[in-house]
C-alpha positions, -999 to 999 in steps of 0.1 A, spaced: -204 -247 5 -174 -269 5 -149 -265 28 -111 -268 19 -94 -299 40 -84 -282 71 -117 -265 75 -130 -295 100 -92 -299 110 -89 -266 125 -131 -258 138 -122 -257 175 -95 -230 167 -119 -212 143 -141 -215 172 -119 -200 203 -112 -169 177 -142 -158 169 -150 -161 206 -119 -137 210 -125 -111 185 -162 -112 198 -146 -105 233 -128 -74 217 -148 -66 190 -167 -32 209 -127 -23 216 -120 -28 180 -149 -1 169 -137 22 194 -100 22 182 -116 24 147 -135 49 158 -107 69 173 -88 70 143 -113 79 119 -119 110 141 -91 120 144 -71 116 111 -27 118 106 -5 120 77 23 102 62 50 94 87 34 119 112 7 88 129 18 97 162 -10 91 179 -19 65 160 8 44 163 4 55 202 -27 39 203 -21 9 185 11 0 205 -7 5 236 -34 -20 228 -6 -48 218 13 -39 249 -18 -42 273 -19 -78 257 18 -86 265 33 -78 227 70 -74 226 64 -45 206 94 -32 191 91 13 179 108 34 150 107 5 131 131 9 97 140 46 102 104 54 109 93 71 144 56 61 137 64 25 123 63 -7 147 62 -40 148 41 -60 182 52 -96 184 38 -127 204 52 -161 205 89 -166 188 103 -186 154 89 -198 125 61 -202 115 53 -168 117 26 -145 99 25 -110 99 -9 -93 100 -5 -58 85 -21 -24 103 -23 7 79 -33 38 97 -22 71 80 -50 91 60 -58 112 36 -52 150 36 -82 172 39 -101 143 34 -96 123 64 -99 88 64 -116 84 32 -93 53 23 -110 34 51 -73 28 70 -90 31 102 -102 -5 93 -73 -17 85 -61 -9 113 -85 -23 136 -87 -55 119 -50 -62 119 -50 -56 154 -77 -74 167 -65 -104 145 -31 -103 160 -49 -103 199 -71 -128 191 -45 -151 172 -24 -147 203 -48 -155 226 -63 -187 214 -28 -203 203 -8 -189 234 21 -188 213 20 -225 207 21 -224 169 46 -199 160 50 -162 159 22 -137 152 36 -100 145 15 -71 137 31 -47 116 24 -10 119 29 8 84 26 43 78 24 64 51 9 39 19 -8 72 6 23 89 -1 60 72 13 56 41 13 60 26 48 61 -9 32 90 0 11 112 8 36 106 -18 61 110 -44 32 144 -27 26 148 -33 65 143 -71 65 110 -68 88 93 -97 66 125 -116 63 112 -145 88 76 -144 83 53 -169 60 28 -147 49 18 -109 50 -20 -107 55 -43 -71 52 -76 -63 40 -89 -29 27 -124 -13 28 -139 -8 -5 -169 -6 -32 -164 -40 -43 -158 -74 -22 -130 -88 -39 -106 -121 -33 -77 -102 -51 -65 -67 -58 -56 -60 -92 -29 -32 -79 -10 -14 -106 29 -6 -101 36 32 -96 65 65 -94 66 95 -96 96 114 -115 107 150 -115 120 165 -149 135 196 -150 145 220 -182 176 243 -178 173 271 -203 184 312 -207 168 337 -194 162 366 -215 141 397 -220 107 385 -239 109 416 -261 143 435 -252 170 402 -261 144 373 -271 167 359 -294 191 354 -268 166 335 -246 161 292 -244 130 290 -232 126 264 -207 89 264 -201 82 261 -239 104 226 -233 82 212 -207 52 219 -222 63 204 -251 70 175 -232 34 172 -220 26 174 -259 49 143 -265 31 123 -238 4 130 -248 6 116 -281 25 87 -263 -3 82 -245 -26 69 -270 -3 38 -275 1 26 -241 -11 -6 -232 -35 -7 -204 -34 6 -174 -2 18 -184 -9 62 -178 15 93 -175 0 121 -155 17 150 -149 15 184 -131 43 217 -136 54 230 -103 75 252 -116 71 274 -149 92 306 -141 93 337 -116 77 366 -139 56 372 -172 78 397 -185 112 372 -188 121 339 -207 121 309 -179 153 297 -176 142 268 -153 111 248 -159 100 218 -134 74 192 -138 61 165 -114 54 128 -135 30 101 -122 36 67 -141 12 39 -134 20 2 -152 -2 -31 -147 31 -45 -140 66 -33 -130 87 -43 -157 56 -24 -180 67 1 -155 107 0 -163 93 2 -198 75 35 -193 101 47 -172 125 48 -201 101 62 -225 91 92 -203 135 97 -204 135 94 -243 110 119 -247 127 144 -220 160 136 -241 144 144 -275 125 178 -262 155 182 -244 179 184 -280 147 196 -300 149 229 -281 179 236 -271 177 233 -236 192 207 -209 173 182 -189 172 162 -157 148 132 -148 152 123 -112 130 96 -96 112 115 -69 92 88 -50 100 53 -40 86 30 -65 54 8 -58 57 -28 -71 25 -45 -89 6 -64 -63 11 -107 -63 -15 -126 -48 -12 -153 -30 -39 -175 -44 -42 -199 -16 -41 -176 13 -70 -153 -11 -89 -183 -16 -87 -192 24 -97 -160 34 -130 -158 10 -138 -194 22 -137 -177 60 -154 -144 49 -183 -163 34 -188 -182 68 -199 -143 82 -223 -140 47 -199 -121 28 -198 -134 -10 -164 -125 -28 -154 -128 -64 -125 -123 -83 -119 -87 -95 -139 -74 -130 -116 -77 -160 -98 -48 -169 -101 -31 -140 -74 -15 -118 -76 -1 -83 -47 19 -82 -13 11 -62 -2 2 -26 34 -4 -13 20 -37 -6 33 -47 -36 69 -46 -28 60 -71 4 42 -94 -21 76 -99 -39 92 -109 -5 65 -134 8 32 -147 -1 6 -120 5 -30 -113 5 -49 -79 -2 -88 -85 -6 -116 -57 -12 -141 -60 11 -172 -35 6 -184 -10 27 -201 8 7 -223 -4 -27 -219 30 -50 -192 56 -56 -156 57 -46 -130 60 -20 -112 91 -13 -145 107 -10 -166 122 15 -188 92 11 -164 65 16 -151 83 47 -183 83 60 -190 46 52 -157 42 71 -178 51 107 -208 34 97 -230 0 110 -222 -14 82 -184 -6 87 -187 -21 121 -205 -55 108 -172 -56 79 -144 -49 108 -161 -81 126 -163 -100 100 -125 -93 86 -109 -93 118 -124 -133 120 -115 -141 83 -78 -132 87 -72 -144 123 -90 -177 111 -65 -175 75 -36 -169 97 -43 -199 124 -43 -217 90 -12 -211 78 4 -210 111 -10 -248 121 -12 -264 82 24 -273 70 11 -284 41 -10 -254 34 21 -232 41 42 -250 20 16 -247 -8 14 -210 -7 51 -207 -7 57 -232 -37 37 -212 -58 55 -176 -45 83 -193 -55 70 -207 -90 59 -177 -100 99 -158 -105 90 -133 -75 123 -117 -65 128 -94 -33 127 -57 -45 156 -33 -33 151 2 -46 187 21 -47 167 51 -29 147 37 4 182 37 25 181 75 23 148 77 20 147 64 59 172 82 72 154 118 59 126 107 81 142 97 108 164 130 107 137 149 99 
């Protein structure tokens, strides 16, 4: 194949990494391992991040804890200034179905990227910082340390993630959750029922109207929701009715847009019955992914040096939504699929298997190599660098500050 300019440039660098990560790469799988066996939730990694900051410490990382608000957030850093690249370690997993998202991977690759970047520059080409950040399955980690200013004076955010297909981009949807709630007037279903505003009839009329909404959405555009509260007893008219909205958009302004439709349809059931209504945002909100088409591109050319053939993503489709979208608004960012298993799914039994396996081991080797050898790149290539950031800029990406991630990090830290 043909190599990009600084492929030849940079071979004696590409080769003292991939002696490092083949130094560490037995290390690697057992960390992997470690997690994967034993799996922790959103904002509760303890032991996770305990292991993770151990390893950067034991390689002389100024690692820094509690990172944003967040006890099981860090950052490790080695070498100082700019240029700097952040190399991004996910670690949190799924509940009752353990690591099933492959973040054990992620994990070890971003760390054994960081160790080997550090050891075969010394700190002679700017900073490298691995970024510890919990809770993508449900908080959103990111959000909050983008709200902190942790990628405020780095060059690029780089991460991989396990999956079905190998991919040089992720087509990640924006995402939020919303909590509407009906106040109504109780009343006796057959002694007063005149008297009584039903509040459950409201929100089940609201499902009614989304669903008919529904059939005009644009793709990848989806409302799916769930009642988690519909009254305390069969035998009187709910006064109080609560229902929990997931809204998915290909992009976040098609999100804003949805947003306000799911409020216009709460308003009109809300004057259609009767009753009163309140729509509260009830998660942070997950930007649309931007890739960095450089840094993607980079990172292919590396994974194909270790036989790993990548294409861009099929049309159409949509692999849900990661907070690392709201770092891609900040800096140039890369979030490639890389298979590790040919059929099904993740969030299965399957794919948390697949997330232990030989082949998982061969992929962790592989990945860790691509994005040390993508980072050296950016890191050492001004011109590359600049390139990367010129079109981050070109494309109208503006930092995202959501009104709620403040509080947001202070309930965990308090909690």
């Amino acid at each position: 194949m043909t190599h990009s300019p600084s492929y030849d440039a940079n071979a004696g660098v590409y080769d003292r990494l991939h002696t490092e990560v083949a130094a560490r790469a037995d290390r690697l799988w057992e960390v992997s391992l470690a997690l994967h066996a034993d799996p922790e939730y959103a904002f509760a990694e303890h032991r996770a991040a305990a292991l993770l900051t151990g390893e950067l410490e034991k390689a002389g990382f100024e690692v820094e804890r509690g990172v944003a608000g967040m006890p099981t957030a860090f950052t490790g850093r080695s070498g100082y200034g700019r240029p700097a690249v952040a190399l991004l370690l996910e670690y949190d997993a799924l509940p009752g179905r353990g690591h099933a998202c492959g973040h054990n991977l992620i994990a070890a690759a971003g760390l054994g990227a960081a160790l080997a970047l550090s050891a075969a520059l010394d700190g002679s080409a700017g900073c490298v910082t691995a970024v510890g950040t919990p809770a993508e399955e449900g908080g959103g980690g990111k959000v909050l340390e983008v709200e902190a200013g942790v990628f405020d004076d780095v060059d690029a955010a780089l991460m991989f993630h396990p999956g079905v297909y190998s991919w040089t981009r992720a087509p990640l949807t924006a995402q939020v959750q919303y909590r509407v709630a009906f106040h109504g007037r109780a009343a006796h279903p057959t002694g007063n029922p005149t008297e009584g505003v039903d509040a459950l009839l409201a929100l089940l009329e609201l499902f009614n109207v989304l669903t008919a909404l529904g059939r005009r959405l644009p793709a990848a555009s989806h409302i799916q929701g769930i009642v988690t509260d519909g009254g305390k007893a069969t035998n009187i008219i709910p006064e109080y009715a609560e229902g929990l909205f997931g809204l998915r958009a290909a992009t976040t302004d098609s999100l804003e847009d949805l947003t306000g439709r799911l409020r216009a349809s709460a308003e009109g059931v809300a004057q259609a019955t009767g009753t009163r209504v309140e729509v509260e945002r009830a998660t942070l909100r997950y930007e649309h992914f931007r890739d960095s088409g450089p840094l993607s591109d980079r990172f292919a050319e590396h994974l194909s040096g270790a036989g790993i053939e990548s294409t861009p993503p099929a049309p159409g489709v949509y692999l849900g939504s990661s907070d690392i979208g709201n770092v891609s608004t900040v800096v140039p960012a890369i979030h490639p699929f890389v298979a590790i298993l040919d059929d099904g799914s993740d969030h299965t039994p399957e794919f948390a298997a697949a997330a232990a396996s030989p082949r998982a081991r061969d992929v962790l080797v592989a990945v860790t190599n691509a994005l040390a050898c993508t980072a050296a790149d950016l890191l050492l290539d001004a011109d590359f660098r600049e390139k990367a950031w010129t079109l981050h800029r070109e494309s109208g990406r503006r930092p995202y500050r959501d009104a709620a991630a403040g509080s947001a990090a202070a309930a965990i830290s308090d909690g």
